[in-house]
C-alpha positions in Angstrom: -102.8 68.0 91.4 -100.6 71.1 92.0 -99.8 71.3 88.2 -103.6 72.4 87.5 -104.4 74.9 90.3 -104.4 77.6 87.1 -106.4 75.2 85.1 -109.1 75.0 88.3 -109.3 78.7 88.8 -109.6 79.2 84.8 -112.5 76.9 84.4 -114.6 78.2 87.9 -114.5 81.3 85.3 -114.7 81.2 81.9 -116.4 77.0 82.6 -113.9 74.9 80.4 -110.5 74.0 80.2 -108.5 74.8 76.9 -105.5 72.6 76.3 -103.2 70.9 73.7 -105.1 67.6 74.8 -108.3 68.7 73.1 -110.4 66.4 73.7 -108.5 64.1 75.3 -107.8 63.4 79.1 -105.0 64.0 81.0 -103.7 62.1 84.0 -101.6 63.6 86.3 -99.5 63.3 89.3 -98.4 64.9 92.3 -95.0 66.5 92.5 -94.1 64.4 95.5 -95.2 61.5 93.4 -92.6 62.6 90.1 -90.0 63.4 92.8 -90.0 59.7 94.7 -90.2 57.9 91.7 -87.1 59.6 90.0 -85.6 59.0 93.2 -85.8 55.6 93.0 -85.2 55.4 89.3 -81.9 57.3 90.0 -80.8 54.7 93.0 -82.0 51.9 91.0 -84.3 50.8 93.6 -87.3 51.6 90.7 
C-alpha cells in the first residue's frame, strides 16, 4: 500500500527491508480502506 512506497524505494536499493517486525510479516491496508472502516465503526454501521 501507500504506507510502504519508502519501504519499496529503500529495498530496489540497498535489497531488504529493515523493520521493527524483524522477521515477521506485516499486513497492510490501504488508506481508503482504514478510512471506510472507521467510518462505519464511527456510525455504527461496522
Amino acid at each position: 500500500t501507500e504506507n510502504h512506497t519508502d519501504d519499496i524505494k529503500r529495498a530496489k536499493k540497498w535489497g531488504f527491508i529493515e523493520s521493527a517486525a524483524g522477521d515477521g510479516k506485516v499486513a497492510s491496508a490501504s488508506r481508503k480502506d482504514y478510512a471506510e472502516a472507521a467510518a462505519k465503526v464511527l456510525t455504527g454501521e461496522g
